[in-house]
N, C-alpha and C positions, 0 to 999 in steps of 0.2 A: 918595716922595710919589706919590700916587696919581691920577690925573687923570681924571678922570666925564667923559662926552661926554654932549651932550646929549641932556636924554629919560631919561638912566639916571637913577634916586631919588638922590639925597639921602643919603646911608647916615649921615651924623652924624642929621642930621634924622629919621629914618625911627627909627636908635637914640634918641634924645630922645623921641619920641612916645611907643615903646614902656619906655621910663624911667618915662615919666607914667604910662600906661593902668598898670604895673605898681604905683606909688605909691600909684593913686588904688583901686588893686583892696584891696593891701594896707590903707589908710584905712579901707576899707567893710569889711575882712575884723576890722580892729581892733574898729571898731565894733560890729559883730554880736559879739564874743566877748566886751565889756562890757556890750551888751546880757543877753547870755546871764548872764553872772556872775552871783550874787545879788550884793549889797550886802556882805554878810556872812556867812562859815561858821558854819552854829551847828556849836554843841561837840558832844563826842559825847555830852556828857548830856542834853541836847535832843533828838538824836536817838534816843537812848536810850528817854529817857520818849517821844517820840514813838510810836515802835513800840510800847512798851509799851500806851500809850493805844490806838492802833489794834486790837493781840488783844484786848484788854478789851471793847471794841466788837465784835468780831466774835462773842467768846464770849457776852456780852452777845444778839445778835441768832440766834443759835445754843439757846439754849438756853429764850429764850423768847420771840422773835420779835419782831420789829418791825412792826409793824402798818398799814396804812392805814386814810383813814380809811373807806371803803365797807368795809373787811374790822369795823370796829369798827363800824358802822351794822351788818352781817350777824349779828356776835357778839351785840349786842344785841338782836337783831330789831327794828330801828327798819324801818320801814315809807315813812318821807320819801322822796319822789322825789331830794331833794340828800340825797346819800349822802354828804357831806362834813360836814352839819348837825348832828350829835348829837358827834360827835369832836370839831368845833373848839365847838358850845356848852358841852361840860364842860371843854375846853382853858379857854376866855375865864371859866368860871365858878371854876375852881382845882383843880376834880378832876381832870385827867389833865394831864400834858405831855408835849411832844412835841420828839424829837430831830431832828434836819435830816438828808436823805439825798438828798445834790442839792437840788434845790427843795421834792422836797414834804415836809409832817411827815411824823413814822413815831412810832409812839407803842409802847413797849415793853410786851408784853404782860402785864407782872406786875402792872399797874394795873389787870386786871380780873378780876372775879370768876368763878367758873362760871356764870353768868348772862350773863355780857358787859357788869356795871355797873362801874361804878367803886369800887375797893377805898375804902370810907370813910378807909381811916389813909392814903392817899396823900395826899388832900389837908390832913392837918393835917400831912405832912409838906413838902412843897410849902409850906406857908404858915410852916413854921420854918423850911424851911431859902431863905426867900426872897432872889429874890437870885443864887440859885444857873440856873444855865441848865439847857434842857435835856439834854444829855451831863452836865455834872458833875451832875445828879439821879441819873441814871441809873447813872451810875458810882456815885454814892454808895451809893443801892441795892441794888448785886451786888459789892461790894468788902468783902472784910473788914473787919470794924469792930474797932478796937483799945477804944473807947467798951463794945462788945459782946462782951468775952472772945475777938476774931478771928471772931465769926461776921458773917457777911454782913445785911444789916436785913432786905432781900429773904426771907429765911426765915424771920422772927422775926414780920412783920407781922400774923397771923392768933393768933399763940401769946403774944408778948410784947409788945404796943405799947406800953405805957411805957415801955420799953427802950428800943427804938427813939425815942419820940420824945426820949426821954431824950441816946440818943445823937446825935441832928441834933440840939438845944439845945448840948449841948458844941459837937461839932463847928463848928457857925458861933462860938460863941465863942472858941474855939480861933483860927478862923481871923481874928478881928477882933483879936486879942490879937495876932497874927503882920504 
């Protein structure tokens, strides 16, 4: 048996405190690694197609640019002080859309002409394949089309537009059928 004089700690007591601060670290340490958690593992085929989606988007902006819209007011020769004006008027009118990149639009540049106007077949595609957001536009776009022999619509737009609109008709019925 050990006998403390006084003035010396506690040493059960001193051990208990440091029991607590330890429990109460571990608690908060719990907590934060639940925090962190997700919810849920997605699979690897989520992750999968995740990635997947991402090159697509990269290739996609890679190869024909994603635009802003003062770069689409310059393409155009729009003249307006708001250099955002003419981008998001064909936006809100149906001829062009725009994918998200952070906050601002970015509008893919195969929606415009050598002029800087808006491809006319975008917006009758836009208006079949309504519905559709801007990334799955865009992806639909520059993806192989099974509808199209595996060609892409992106390249068909100028040469075959009934094909193309032929092929967004299927496609959204496809997908409503799905």
């Amino acid at each position: 048996m050990v006998i403390m004089s006084v003035g010396e700690p506690d040493l059960v007591e001193l051990g208990m405190e440091v029991a607590a601060r330890a429990k109460e670290r571990g608690s908060r340490i719990e907590a934060l690694i639940e925090t962190l958690t997700p919810p849920r593992v997605e699979s690897e085929v989520v992750v999968v197609q995740a990635r997947r989606n991402a090159e697509a988007r990269a290739r996609l902006a890679d190869e024909f640019g994603l635009l802003s819209s003062a770069e689409v007011a310059e393409l155009s020769g729009s003249t307006a002080r708001n250099r955002a004006a003419i981008a998001n008027r064909w936006k809100k009118e149906g001829r062009l859309f725009a994918v998200p990149i952070g906050r601002a639009p970015r509008f893919p540049g195969f929606q415009l002409d050598r002029h800087g106007r808006p491809r006319p077949a975008i917006a009758t595609i836009i208006g079949t394949l309504r519905g559709y957001d801007g990334w799955q536009l865009a992806l639909w776009f520059t993806a192989s089309n099974g509808w199209l022999d595996g060609r892409r619509p992106v390249d068909l737009l100028e040469q075959d537009l009934d094909a193309v609109i032929a092929a967004a008709s299927s496609t959204l019925a496809s997908d409503r059928a799905s």
